[in-house]
C-alpha positions in Angstrom: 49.3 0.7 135.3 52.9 1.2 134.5 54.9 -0.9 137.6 58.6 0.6 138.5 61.0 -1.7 139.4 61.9 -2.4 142.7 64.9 -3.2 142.6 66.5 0.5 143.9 64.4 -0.7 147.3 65.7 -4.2 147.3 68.6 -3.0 149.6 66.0 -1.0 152.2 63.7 -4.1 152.1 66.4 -6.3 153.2 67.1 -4.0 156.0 63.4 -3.8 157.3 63.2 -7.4 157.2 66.1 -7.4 159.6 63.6 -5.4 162.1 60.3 -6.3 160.5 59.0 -6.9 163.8 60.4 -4.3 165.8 58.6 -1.0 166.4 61.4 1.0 164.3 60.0 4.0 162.4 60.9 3.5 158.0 60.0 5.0 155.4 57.5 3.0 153.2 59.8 1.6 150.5 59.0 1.8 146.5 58.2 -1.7 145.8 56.9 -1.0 142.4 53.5 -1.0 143.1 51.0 1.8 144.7 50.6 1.7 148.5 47.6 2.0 149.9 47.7 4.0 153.5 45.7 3.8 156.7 43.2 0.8 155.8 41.4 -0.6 158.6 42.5 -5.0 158.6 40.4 -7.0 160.8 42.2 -10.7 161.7 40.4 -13.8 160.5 41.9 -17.3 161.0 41.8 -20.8 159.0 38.8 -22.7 160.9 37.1 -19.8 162.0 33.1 -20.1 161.8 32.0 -16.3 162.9 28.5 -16.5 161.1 27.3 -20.0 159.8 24.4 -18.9 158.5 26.3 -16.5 156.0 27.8 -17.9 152.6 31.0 -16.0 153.5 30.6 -16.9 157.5 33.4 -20.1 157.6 37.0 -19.7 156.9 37.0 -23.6 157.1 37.2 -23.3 153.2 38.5 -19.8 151.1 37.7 -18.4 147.8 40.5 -20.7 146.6 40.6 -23.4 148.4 37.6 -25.8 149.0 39.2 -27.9 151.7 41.7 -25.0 153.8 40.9 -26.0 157.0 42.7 -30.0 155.9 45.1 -27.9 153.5 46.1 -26.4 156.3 46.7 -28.8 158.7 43.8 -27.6 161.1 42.3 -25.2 163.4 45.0 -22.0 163.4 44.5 -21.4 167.0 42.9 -22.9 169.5 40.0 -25.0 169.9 37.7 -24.8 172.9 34.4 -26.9 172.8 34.7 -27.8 168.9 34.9 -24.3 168.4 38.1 -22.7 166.8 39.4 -20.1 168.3 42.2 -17.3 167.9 45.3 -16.9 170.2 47.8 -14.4 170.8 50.8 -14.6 168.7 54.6 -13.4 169.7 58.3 -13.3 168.3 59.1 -16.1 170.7 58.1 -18.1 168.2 57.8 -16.7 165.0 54.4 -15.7 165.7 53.4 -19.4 164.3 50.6 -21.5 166.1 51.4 -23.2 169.5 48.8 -25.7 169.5 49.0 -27.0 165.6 52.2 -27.3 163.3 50.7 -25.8 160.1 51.4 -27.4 156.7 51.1 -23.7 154.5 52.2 -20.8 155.6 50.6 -18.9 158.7 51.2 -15.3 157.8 48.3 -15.1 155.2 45.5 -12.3 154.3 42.8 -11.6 152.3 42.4 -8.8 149.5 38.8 -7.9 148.0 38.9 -9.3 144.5 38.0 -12.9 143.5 39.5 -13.5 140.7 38.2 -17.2 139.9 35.1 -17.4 141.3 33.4 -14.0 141.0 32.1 -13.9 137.0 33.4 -9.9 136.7 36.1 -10.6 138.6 37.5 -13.4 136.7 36.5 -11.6 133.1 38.1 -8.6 133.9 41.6 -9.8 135.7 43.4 -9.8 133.2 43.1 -6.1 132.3 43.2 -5.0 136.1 45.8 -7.2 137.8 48.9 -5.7 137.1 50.8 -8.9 136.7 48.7 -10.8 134.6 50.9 -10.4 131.0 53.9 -11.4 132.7 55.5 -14.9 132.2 54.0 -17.7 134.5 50.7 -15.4 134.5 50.1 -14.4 130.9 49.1 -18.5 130.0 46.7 -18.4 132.5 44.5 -16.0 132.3 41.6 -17.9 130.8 41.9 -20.9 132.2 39.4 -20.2 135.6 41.2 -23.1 137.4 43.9 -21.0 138.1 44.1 -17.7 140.2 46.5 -14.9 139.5 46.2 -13.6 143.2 46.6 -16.9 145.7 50.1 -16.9 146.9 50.9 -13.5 146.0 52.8 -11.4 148.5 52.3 -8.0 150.3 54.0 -5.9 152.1 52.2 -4.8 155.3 53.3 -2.0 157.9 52.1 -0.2 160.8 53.4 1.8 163.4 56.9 1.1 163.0 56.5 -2.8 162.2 57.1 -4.5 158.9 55.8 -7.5 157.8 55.1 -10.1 155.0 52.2 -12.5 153.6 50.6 -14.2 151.1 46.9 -13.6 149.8 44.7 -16.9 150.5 41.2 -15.4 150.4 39.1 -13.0 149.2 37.2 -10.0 151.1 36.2 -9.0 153.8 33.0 -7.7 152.6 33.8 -7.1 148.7 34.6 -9.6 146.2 35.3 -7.5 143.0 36.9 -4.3 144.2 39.4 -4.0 141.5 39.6 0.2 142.0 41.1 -0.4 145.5 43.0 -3.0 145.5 44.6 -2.5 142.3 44.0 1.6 142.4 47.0 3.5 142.5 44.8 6.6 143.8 44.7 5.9 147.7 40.9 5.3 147.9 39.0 3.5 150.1 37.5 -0.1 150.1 34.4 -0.5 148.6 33.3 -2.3 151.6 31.0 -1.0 154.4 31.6 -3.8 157.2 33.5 -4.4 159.7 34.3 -0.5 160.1 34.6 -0.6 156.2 38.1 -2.9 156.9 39.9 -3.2 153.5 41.6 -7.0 154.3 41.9 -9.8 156.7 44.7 -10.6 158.1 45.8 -13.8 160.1 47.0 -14.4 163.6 50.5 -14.5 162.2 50.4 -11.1 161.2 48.1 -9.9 163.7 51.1 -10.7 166.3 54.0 -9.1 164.1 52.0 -5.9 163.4 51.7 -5.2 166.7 47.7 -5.3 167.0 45.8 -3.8 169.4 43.0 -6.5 169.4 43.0 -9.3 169.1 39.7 -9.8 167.3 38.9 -5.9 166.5 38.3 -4.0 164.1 40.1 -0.4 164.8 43.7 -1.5 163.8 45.3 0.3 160.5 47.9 -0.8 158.2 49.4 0.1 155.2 49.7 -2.4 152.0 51.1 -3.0 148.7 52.0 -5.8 146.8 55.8 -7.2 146.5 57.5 -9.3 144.0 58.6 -12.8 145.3 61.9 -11.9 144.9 61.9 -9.0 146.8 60.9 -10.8 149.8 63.3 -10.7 152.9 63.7 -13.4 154.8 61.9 -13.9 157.6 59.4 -15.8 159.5 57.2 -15.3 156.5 59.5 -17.7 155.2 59.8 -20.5 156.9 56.6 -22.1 155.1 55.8 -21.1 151.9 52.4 -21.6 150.0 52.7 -22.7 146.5 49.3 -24.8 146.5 47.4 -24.6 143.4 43.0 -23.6 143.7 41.3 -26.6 144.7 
């Protein structure tokens, strides 16, 4: 995929990140990559344990990281009898945790495409990620202790609200679904769970999209990926990830 540059919506960026979290209708700016419209996100949360009997049911570890829930700094919510538990996020705050100070950052999501640990996903990268022969990515490619998709940012939007965060997992669902998530065609995830939902999301974002649930699975966003640079500033920004796989 040829990527335009984004620098023509650098200015319009900017000026949504003044709003990001205000209900104010925008158009969805060119950030150089292909949006991808209307795509159910369900929230998931670091510590969360919704099925322990599935290899995929804890988000006390990601695809990337072995130890998230200590990388982290904890439960991203609230725990109730050992169990750890979502909350309602608002501006008042940042939409951060109020029970936990977290040591990455809390706006984070999930995209369906391992690249590290899945064998097809990893072999194939560096023909489908569209960064992956640019410089700080191009090195790396081979070497399977490094992932060309944890940290990367998105772009998120619905109704009105814009916001930002960085990929920290892989699914829901699909692990190597390389035609939607790196598709410029619009199409639908792969994936047939959780009301085919194309990405988690996580509290953080949850709160500044505006969600109706809390823990549902009917909300809608659009998504594309951003440059760093191109990142307003923001909430988003007040903790940065930059943690290597481990």
């Amino acid at each position: 995929m040829t990527r335009r540059t984004a620098a023509g919506a650098l200015g319009v960026l900017v000026a949504v990140g003044a709003v990001a979290c205000a209900p104010t209708p925008i158009d969805l700016p060119d950030t150089g990559y292909p949006w991808h419209t209307r795509i159910v996100a369900t929230t998931f949360w670091v510590g969360e344990v919704f099925d322990p009997a599935a290899p995929d049911g804890s988000q006390r570890v990601s695809a990337y990281d072995s130890m998230w829930l200590e990388s982290y700094g904890g439960c991203d919510g609230v725990v109730v009898d050992e169990e750890c538990r979502t909350e309602p996020r608002t501006a008042v705050n940042g939409f951060f945790p109020t029970r936990m100070r977290p040591r990455q950052n809390p706006f984070y999501l999930d995209l369906p495409y391992d690249d590290v640990n899945d064998d097809k996903g990893f072999a194939h990268r560096g023909d489908v990620i569209p960064w992956a022969d640019e410089p700080g990515y191009i090195d790396d490619v081979d070497d399977r202790s490094v992932s060309l998709m944890k940290n990367r940012w998105v772009i998120l939007h619905r109704e009105g609200r814009v916001c930002f965060g960085q990929i920290q997992d892989a699914g829901p669902g699909e692990y190597r679904d390389a035609a939607y998530v790196f598709g410029d065609d619009d199409r639908r995830p792969d994936n047939t769970r959780y009301n085919g939902a194309g990405l988690d999301v996580s509290p953080a974002l949850n709160g500044c999209l505006g969600f109706t649930d809390l823990d549902g699975q009917d909300d809608h966003v659009d998504w594309a990926f951003i440059d760093d640079k191109d990142v307003p500033d923001g909430p988003w920004k007040r903790i940065v990830t930059d943690s290597p796989v481990q």
